[in-house]
N, C-alpha and C positions, 0 to 999 in steps of 0.2 A: 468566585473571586473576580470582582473590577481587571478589565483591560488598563493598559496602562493610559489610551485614548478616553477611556471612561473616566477616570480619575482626573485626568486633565480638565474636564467640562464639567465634572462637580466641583472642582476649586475655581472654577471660572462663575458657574452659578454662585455660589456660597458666599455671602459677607463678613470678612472678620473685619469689621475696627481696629484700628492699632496694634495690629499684628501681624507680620510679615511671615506668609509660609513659607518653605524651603522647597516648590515643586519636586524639584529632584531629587532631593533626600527620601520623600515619602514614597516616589520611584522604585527608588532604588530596595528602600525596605521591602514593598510588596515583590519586588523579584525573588528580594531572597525565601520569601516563604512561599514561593511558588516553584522554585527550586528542588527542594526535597522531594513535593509530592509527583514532579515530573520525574523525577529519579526513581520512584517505587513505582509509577507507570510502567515506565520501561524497563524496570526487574523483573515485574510481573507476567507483563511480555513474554519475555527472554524465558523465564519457568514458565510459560505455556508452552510456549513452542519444542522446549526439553521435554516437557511431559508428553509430547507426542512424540519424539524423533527415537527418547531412548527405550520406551518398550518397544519398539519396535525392533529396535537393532538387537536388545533382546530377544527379541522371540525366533529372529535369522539363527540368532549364533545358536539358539535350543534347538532349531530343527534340525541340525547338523547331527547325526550320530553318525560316527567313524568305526568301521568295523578293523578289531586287529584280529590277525591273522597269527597262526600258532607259527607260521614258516615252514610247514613242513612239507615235505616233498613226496610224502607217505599217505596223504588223503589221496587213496587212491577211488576217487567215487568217480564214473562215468560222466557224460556229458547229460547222458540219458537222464543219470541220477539225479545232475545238478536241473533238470528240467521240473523234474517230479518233486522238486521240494521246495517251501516257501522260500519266495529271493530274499536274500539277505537271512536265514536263516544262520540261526547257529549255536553250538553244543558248549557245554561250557568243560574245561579242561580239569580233571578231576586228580591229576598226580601233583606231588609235593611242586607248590611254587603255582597252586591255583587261580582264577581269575584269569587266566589267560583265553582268549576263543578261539573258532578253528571257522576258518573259514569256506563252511558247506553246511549241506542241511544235516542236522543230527541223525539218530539210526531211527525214531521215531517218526521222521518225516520224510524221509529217501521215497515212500509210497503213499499215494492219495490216495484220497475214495474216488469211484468211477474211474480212477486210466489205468493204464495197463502195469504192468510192475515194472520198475525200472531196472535198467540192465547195469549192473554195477560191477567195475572189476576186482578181481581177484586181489586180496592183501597182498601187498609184495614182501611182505616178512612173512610169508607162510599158515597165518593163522586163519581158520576154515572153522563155520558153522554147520551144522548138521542137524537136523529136525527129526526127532523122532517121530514116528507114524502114531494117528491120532486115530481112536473111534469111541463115538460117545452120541447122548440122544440129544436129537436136535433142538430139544427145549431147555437145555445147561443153559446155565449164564453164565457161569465161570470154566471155559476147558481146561482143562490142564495142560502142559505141552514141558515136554522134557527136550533141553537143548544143551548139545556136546560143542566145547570150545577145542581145537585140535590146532597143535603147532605140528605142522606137514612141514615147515619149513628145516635148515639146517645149522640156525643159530640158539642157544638159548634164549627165551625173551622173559622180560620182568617187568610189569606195568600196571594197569590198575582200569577196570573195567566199574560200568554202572553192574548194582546189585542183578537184574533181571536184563533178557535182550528183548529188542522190540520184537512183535507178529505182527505178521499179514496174513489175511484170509484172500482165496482169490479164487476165484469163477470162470471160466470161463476167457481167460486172461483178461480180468478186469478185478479193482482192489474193493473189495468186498466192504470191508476193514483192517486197522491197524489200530497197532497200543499207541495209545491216548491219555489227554490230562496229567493232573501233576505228576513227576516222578522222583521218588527219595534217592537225594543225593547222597546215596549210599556209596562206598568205592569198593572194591571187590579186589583183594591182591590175584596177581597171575602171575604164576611163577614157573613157565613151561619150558621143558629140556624138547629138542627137538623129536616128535613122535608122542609126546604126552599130552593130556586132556584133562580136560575138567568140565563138570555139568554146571548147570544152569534152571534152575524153574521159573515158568512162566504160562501164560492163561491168553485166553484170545474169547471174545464174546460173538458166537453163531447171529450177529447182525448186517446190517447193509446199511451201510452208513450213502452221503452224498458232500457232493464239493461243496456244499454250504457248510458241513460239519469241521471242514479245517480251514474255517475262518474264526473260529476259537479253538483256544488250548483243549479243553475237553468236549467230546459230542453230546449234539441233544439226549434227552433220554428220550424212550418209549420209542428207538429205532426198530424199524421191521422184522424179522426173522430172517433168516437165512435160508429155513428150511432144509429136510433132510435131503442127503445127496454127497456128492465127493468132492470134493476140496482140494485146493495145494495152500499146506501153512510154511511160511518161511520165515527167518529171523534175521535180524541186524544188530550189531553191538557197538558201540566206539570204544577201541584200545588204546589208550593213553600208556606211551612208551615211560620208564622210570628216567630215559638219559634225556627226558626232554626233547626228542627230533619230531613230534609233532601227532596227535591224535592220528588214527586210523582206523576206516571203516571196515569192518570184517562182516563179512555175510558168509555164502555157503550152497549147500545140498537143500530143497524143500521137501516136502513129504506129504504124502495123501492124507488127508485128513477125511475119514466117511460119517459120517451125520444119518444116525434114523430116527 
């Protein structure tokens, strides 16, 4: 598209005979069709510059995950514990009005592989794990392990527990292994008068896991043996109260586990 200075010096070149052009007029028309497309210049612009500014601002506002917290004043897990497990970890609340989180590491991840067990206190509503004593051959893949859930305390409690409780296997005071990968979100009623119990089944695999292993949900395969020898297996469970005051971690008594 001619300048308006260009169009000037071609009607200056140019001969018409008997015809009087209107400079200005012709002007003024080339402006106006020069008009629009300076208009969609500068739209295109403007969605360029959009097309950078808002994924971005998108991708801030995605990095954001907010953890909520059940409120409860009954996670009663140590500092020890809150060490020994992923940060920002967390269990998902399994009683009527779910979807809610708790915030601390679940009972599968309260212990790693390689550090020591973590020191976890005691339920303040009284409820206590106990591990029955294990012996079997050191080349099982699946142990079995029988665990007793006990209300020591002096209230009735009513709540709702995962189907099975986590294990640790431990050596030596170092975490050998622990339950691992998916877990069916199964709920378990509890319905304990003060002094009553109920069992629990659950399995632990004679391996030796490493801190690379709980950078995924489940461990590599074709981990090492553990070999025969004496053990302490221990459990964790999360009790999910029915009045809603907030998940709790319950652990307990470990037991010698002997491996030939």
């Amino acid at each position: 598209m001619p300048t308006d200075a260009e169009l000037r010096e071609r009607f200056r070149e140019d001969d018409h005979p008997g015809r009087a052009i209107d400079l200005d007029a012709v002007l003024r028309r080339s402006r106006a069709r020069r008009r629009p497309r300076l208009a969609a210049v500068a739209a295109g612009s403007v969605l360029a510059v959009a097309g950078i500014v808002v994924p971005v601002t998108i991708g801030l506002a995605a990095g954001q995950h907010p953890v909520l917290s059940a409120g409860s004043a009954g996670s009663s897990v140590s500092e020890g514990a809150r060490g020994g497990g992923t940060p920002g970890a967390t269990a998902p609340e399994i009683a009527a009005g779910g979807g809610v989180t708790i915030d601390r590491a679940p009972a599968d991840k309260v212990n790693l592989c390689g550090a020591a067990p973590a020191e976890v206190a005691p339920a303040p509503n009284g409820l206590s794990l106990t591990v029955h004593a294990v012996e079997a051959s050191a080349t099982s893949r699946d142990i079995p392990v029988t665990v007793t859930l006990t209300n020591t305390g002096t209230q009735h409690l009513v709540g709702s527990t995962l189907a099975s409780p986590a294990i640790t296997l431990v050596r030596d005071d170092v975490v050998l292994w622990h339950s691992n990968g998916p877990v069916p979100m199964i709920a378990v009623t509890v319905d304990l008068e003060p002094g009553a119990s109920m069992r629990y089944s659950a399995s632990f695999e004679p391996r030796v896991c490493s801190t690379i292993d709980d950078e995924d949900p489940g461990f590599r395969t074709g981990l090492p043996p553990a070999g025969p020898g004496d053990y302490r297996v221990s459990a964790a469970i999360d009790f999910t109260p029915s009045d809603g005051s907030g998940s709790v971690l319950v652990t307990g008594q470990e037991a010698t586990a002997t491996l030939h």
